[in-house]
NUBA-678123 format. One record per atom (N, C-alpha, C, O): residue in one letter; atom name; x, y, z. Coordinates in Angstrom, 3 decimals, padded with zeros to 6 digits. Layout:
# residues N
@resn a&name CA&east X&north Y&up Z $
...
This chain:
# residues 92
@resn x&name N&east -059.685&north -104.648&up 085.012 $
@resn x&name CA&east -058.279&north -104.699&up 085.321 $
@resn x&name C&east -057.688&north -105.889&up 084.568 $
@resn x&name O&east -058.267&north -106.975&up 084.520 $
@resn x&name N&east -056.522&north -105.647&up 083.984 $
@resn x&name CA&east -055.875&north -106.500&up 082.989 $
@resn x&name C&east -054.945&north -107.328&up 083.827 $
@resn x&name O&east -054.228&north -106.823&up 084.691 $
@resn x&name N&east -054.971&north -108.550&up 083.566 $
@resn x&name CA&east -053.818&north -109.652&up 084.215 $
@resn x&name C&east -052.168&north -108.840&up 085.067 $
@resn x&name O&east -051.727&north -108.791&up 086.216 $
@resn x&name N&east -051.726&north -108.334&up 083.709 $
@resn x&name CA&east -050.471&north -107.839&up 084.557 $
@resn x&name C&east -050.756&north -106.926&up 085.673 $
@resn x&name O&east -050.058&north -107.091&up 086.674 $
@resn x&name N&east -051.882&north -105.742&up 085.710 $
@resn x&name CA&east -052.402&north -105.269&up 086.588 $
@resn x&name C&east -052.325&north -105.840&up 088.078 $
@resn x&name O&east -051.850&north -105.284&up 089.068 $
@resn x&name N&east -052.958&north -107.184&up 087.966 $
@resn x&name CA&east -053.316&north -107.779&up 088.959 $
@resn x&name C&east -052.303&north -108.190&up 089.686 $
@resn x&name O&east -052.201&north -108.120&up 090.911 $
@resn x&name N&east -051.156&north -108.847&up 088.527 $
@resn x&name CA&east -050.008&north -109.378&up 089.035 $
@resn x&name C&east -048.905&north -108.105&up 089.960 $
@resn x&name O&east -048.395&north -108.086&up 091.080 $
@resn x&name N&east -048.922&north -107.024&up 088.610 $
@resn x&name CA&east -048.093&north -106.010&up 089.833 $
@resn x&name C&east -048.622&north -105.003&up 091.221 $
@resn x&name O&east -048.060&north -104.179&up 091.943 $
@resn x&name N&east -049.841&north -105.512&up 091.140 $
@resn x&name CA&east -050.273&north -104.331&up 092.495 $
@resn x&name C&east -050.682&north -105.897&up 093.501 $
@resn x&name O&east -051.039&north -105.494&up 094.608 $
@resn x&name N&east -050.728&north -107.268&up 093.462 $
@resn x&name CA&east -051.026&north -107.871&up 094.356 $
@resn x&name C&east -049.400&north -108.879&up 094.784 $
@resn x&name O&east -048.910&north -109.432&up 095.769 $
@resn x&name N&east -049.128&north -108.688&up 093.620 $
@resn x&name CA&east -047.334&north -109.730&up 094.206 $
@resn x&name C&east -047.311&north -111.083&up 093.777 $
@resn x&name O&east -046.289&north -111.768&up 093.740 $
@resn x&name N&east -049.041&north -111.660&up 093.286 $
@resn x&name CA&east -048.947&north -113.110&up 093.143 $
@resn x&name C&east -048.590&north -113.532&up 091.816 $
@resn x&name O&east -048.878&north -112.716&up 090.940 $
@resn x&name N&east -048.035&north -114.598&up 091.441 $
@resn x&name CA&east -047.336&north -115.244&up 090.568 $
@resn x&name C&east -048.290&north -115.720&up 089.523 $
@resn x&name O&east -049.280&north -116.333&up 089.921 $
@resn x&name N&east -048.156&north -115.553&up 088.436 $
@resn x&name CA&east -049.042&north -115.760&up 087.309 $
@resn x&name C&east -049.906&north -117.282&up 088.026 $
@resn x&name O&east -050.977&north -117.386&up 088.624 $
@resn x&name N&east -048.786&north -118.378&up 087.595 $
@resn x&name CA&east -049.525&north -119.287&up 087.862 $
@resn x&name C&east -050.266&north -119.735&up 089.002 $
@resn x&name O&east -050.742&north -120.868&up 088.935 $
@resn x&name N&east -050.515&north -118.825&up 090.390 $
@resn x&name CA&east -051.151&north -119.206&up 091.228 $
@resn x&name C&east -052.305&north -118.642&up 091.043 $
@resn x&name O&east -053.420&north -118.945&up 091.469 $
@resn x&name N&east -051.810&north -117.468&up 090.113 $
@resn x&name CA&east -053.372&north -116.392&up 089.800 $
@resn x&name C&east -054.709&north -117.271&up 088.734 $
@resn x&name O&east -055.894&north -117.046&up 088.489 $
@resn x&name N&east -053.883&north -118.141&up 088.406 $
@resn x&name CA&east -054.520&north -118.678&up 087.093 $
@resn x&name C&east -054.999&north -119.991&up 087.620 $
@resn x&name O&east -055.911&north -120.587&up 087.047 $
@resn x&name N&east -054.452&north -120.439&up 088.629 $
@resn x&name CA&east -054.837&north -121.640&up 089.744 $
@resn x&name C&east -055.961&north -121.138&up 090.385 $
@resn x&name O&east -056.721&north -122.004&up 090.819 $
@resn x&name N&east -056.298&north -119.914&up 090.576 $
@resn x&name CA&east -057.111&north -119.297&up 091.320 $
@resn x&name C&east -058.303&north -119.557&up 090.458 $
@resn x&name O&east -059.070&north -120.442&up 090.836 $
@resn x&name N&east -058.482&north -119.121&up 089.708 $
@resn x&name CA&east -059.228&north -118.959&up 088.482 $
@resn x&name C&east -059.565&north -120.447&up 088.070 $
@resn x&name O&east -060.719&north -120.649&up 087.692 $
@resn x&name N&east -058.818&north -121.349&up 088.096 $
@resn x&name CA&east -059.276&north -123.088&up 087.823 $
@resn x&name C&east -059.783&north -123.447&up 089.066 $
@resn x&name O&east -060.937&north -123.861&up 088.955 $
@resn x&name N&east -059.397&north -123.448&up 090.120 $
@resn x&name CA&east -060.773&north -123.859&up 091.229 $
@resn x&name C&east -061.905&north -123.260&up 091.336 $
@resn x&name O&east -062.706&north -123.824&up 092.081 $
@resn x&name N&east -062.341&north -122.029&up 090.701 $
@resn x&name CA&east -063.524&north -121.113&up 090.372 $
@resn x&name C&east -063.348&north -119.976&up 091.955 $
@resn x&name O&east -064.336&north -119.434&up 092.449 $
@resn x&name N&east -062.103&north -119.828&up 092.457 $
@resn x&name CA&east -062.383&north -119.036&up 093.560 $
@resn x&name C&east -062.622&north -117.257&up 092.729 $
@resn x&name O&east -063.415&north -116.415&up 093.150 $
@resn x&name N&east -061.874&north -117.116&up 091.746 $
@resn x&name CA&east -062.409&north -115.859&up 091.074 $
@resn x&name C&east -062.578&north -116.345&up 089.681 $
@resn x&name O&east -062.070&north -117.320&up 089.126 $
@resn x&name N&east -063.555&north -115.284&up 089.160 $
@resn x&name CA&east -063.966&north -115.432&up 087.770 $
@resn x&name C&east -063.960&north -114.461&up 086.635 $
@resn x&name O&east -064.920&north -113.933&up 086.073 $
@resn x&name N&east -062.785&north -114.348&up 086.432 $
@resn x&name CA&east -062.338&north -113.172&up 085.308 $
@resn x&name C&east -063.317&north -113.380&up 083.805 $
@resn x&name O&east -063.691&north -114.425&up 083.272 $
@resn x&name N&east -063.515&north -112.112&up 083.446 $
@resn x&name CA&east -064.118&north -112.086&up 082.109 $
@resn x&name C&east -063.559&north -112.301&up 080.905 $
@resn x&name O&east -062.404&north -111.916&up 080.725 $
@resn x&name N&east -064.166&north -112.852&up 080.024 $
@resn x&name CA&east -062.779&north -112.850&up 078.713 $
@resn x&name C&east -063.234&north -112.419&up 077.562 $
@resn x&name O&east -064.110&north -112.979&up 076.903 $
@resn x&name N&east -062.727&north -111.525&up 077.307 $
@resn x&name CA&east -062.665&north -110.449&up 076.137 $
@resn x&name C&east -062.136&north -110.973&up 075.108 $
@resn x&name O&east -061.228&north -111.742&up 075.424 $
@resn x&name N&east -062.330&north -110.882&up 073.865 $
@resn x&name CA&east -061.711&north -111.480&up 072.197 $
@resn x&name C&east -060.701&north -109.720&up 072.542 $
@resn x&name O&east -061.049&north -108.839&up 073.328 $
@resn x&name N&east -059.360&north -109.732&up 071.569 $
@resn x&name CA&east -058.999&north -108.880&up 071.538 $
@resn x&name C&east -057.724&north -109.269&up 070.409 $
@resn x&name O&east -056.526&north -109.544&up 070.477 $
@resn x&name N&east -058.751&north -109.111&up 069.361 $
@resn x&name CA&east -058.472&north -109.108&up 067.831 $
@resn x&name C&east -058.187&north -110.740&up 068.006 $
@resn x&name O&east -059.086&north -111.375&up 068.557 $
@resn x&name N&east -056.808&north -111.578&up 067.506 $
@resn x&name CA&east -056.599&north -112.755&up 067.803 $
@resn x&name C&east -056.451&north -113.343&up 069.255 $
@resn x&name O&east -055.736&north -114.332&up 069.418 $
@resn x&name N&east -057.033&north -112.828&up 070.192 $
@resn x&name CA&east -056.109&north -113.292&up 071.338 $
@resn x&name C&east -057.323&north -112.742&up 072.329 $
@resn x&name O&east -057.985&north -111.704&up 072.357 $
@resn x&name N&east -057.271&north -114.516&up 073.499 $
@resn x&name CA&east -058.238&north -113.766&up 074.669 $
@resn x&name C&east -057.968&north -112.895&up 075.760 $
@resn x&name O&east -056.810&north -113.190&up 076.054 $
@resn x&name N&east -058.266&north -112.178&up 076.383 $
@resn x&name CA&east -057.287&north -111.473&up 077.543 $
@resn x&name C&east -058.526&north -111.784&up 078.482 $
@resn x&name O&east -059.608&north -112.144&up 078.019 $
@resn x&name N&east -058.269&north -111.605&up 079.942 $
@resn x&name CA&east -059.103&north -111.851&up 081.165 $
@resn x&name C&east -059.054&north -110.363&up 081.220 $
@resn x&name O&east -058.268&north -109.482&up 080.874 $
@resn x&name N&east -060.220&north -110.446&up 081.800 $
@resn x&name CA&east -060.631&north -108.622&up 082.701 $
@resn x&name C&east -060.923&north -109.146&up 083.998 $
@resn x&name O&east -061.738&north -110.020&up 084.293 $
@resn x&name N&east -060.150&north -108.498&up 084.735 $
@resn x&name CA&east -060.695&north -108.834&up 086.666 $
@resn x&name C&east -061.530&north -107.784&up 087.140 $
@resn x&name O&east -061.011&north -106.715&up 086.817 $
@resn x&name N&east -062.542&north -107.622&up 087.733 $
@resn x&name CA&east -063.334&north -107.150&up 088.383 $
@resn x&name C&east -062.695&north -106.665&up 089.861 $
@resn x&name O&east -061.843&north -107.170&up 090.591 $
@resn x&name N&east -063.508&north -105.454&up 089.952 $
@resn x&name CA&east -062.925&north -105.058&up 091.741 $
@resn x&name C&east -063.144&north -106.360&up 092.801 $
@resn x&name O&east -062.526&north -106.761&up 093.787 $
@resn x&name N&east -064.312&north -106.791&up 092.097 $
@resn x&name CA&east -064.642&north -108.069&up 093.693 $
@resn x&name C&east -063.256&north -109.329&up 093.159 $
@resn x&name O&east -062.906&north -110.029&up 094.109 $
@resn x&name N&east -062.743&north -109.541&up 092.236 $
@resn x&name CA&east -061.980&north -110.602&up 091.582 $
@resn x&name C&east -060.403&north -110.253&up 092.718 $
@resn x&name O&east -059.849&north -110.921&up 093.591 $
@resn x&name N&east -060.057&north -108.450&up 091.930 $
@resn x&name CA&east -059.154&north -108.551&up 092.677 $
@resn x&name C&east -059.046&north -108.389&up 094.365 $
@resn x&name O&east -058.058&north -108.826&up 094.956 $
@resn x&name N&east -059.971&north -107.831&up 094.961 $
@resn x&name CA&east -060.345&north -107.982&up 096.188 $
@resn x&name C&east -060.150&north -109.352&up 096.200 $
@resn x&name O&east -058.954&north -109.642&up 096.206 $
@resn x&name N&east -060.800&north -110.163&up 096.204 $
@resn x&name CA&east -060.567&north -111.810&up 096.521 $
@resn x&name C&east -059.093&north -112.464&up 095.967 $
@resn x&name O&east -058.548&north -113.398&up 096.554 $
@resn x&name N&east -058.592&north -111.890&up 094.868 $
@resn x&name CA&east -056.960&north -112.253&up 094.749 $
@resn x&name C&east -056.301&north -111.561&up 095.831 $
@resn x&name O&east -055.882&north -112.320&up 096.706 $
@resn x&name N&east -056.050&north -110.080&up 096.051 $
@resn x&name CA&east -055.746&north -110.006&up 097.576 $
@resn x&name C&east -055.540&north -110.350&up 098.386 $
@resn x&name O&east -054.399&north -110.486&up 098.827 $
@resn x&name N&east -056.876&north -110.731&up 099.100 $
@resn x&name CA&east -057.106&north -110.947&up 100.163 $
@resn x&name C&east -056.592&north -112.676&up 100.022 $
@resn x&name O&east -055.647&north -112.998&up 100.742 $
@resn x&name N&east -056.938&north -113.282&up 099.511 $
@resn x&name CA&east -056.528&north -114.805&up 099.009 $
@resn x&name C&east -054.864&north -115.208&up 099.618 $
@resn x&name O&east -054.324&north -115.902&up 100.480 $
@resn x&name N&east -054.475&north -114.120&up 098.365 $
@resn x&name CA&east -052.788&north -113.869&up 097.971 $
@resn x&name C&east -052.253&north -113.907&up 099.927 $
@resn x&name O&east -051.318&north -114.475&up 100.492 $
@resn x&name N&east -053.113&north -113.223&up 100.324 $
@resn x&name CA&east -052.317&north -112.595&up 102.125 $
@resn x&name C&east -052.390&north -113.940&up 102.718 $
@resn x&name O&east -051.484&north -114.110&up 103.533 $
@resn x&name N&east -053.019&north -114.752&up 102.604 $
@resn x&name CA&east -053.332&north -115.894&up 103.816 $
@resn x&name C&east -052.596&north -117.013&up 103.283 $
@resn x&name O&east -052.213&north -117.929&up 104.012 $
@resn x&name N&east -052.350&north -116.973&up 101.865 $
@resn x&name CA&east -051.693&north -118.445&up 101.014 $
@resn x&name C&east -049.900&north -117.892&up 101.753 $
@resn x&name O&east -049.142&north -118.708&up 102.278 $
@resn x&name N&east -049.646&north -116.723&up 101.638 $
@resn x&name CA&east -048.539&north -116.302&up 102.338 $
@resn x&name C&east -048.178&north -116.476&up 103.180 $
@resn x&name O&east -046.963&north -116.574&up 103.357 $
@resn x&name N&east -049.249&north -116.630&up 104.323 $
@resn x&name CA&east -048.773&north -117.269&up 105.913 $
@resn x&name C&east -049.389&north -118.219&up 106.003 $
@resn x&name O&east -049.861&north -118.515&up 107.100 $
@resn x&name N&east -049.680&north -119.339&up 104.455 $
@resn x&name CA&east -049.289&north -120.745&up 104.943 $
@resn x&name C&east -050.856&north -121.810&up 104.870 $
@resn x&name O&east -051.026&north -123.010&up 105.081 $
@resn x&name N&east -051.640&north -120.889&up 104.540 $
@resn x&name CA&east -052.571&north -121.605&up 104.574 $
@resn x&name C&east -052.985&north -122.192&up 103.607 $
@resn x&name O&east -052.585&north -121.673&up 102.565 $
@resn x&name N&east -053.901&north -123.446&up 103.403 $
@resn x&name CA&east -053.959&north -124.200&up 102.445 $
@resn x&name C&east -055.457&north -123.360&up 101.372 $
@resn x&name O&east -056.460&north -122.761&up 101.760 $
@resn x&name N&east -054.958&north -123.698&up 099.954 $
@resn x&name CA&east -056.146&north -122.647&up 099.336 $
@resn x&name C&east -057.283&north -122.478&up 099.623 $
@resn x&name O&east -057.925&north -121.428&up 099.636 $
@resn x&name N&east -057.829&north -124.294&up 100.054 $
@resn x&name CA&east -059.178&north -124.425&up 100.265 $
@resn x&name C&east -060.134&north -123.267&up 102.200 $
@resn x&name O&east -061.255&north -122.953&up 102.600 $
@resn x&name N&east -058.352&north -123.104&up 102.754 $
@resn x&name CA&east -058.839&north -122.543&up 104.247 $
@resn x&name C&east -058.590&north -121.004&up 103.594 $
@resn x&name O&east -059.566&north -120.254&up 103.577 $
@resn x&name N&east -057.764&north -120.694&up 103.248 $
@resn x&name CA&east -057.503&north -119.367&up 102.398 $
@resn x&name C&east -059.067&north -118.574&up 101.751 $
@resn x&name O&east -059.676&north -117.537&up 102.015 $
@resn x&name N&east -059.237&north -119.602&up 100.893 $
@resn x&name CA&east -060.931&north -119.344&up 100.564 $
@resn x&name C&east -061.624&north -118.815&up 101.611 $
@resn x&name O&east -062.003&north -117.647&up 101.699 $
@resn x&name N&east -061.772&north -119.614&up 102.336 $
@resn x&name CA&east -062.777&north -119.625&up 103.227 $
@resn x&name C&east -062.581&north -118.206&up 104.051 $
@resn x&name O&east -063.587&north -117.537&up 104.288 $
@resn x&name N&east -061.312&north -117.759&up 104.475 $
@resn x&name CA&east -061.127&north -117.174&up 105.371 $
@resn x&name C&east -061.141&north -115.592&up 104.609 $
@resn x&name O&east -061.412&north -114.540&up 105.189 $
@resn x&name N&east -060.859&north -115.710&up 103.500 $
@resn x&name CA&east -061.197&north -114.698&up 102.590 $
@resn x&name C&east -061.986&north -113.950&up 101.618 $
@resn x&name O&east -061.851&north -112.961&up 100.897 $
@resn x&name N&east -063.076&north -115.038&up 101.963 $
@resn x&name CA&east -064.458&north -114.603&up 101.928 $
@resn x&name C&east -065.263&north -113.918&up 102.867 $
@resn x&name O&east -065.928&north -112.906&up 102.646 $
@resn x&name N&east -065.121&north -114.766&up 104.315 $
@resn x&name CA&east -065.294&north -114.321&up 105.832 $
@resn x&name C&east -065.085&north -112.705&up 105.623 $
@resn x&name O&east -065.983&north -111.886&up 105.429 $
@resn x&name N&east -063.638&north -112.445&up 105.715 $
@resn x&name CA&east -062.970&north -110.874&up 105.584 $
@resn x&name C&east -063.532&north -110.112&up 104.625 $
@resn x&name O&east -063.603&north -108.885&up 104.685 $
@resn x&name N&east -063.950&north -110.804&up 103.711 $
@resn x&name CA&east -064.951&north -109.378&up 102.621 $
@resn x&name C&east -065.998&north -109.363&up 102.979 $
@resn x&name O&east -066.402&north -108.200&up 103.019 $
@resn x&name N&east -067.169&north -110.500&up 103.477 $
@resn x&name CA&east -068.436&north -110.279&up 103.545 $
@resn x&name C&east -068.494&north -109.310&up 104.763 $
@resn x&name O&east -069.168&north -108.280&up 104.748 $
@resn x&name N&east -067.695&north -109.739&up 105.879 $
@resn x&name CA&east -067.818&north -108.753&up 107.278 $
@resn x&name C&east -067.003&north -107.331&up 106.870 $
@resn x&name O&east -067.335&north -106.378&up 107.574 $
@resn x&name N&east -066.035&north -107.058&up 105.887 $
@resn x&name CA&east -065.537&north -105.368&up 105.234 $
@resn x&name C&east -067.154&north -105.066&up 104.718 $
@resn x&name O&east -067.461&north -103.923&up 105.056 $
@resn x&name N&east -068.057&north -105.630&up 104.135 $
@resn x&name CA&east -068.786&north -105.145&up 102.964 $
@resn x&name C&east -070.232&north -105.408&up 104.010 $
@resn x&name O&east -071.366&north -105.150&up 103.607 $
@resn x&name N&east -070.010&north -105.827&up 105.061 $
@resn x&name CA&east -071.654&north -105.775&up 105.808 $
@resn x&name C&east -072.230&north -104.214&up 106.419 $
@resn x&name O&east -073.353&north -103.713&up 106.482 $
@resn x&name N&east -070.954&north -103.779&up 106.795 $
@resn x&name CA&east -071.282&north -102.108&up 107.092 $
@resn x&name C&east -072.198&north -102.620&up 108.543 $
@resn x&name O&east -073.168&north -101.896&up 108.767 $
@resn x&name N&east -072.087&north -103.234&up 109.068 $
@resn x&name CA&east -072.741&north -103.718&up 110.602 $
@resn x&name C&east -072.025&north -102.877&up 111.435 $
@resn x&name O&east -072.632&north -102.428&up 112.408 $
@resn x&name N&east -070.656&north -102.508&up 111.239 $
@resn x&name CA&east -070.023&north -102.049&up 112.006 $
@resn x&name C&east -069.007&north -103.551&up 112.811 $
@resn x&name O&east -068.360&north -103.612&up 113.857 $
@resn x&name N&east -069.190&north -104.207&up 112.113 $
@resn x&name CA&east -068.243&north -105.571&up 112.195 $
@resn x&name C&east -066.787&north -105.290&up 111.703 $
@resn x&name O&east -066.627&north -104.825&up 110.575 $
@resn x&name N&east -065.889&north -105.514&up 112.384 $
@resn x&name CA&east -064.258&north -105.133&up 111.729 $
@resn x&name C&east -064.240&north -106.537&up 111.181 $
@resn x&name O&east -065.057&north -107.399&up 111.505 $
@resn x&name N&east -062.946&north -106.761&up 110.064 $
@resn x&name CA&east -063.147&north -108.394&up 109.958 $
@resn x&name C&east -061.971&north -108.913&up 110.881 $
@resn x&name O&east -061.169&north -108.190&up 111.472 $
@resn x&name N&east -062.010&north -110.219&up 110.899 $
@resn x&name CA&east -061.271&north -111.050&up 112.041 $
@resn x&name C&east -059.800&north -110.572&up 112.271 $
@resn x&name O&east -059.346&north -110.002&up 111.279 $
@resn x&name N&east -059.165&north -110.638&up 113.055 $
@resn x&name CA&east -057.748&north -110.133&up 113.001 $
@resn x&name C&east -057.028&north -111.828&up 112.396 $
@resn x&name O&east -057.321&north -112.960&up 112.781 $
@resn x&name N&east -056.245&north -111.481&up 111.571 $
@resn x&name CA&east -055.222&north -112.342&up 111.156 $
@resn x&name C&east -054.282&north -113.151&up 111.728 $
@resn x&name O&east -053.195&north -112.582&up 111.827 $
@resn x&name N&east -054.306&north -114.431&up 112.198 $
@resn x&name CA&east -053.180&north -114.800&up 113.099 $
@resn x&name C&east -052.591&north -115.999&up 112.021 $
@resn x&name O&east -053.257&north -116.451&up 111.089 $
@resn x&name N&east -051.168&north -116.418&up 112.364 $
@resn x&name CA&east -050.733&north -117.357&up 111.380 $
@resn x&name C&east -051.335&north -119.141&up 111.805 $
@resn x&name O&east -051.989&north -119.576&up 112.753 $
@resn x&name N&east -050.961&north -119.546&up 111.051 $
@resn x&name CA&east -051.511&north -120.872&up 111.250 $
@resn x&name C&east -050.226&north -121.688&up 112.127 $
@resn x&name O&east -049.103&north -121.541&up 111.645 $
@resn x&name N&east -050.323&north -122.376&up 113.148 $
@resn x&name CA&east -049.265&north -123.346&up 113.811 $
@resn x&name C&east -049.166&north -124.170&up 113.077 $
@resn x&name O&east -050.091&north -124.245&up 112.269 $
@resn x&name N&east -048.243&north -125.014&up 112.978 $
@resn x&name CA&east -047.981&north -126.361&up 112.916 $
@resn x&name C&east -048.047&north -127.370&up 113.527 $
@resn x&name O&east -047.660&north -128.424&up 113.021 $
């Protein structure tokens, strides 16, 4: 999946996507494409931009965002029959 891809089916803003990508929370591939590099995102990349993208929205800081959006894929992807956590916003 190509950058703009990512940008129009998840809502997030180039530069937070690319912020994403400098703390190592996803790790896009990079392709030569003739003069010029392009990123390729992976299903698990954009799954984790997603899921990321939803929690930075109601406020949470990247480093709890991470965390909490890892939680939500490993328990989607355990097949235990585990739902993942329900979502509540963060207080102040």
């Amino acid at each position: 999946m190509k950058t703009s891809q990512i940008l129009e089916k998840t809502g997030i803003p180039r530069h937070k996507l690319y912020y994403l990508e400098q703390k190592g929370y996803i790790k896009p591939r990079r392709v030569t494409a003739g003069d010029h590099e392009i990123r390729e995102y992976s299903k698990k990349d954009f799954l984790m931009v997603e899921t990321l993208w939803k929690y930075l929205q109601m406020g949470f800081k990247h480093k709890m965002a991470y965390a909490k959006a890892t939680d939500d894929i490993k328990a989607a992807a355990g097949g235990n029959g585990t739902k993942p956590k329900a979502v509540t916003k963060k207080r102040s």
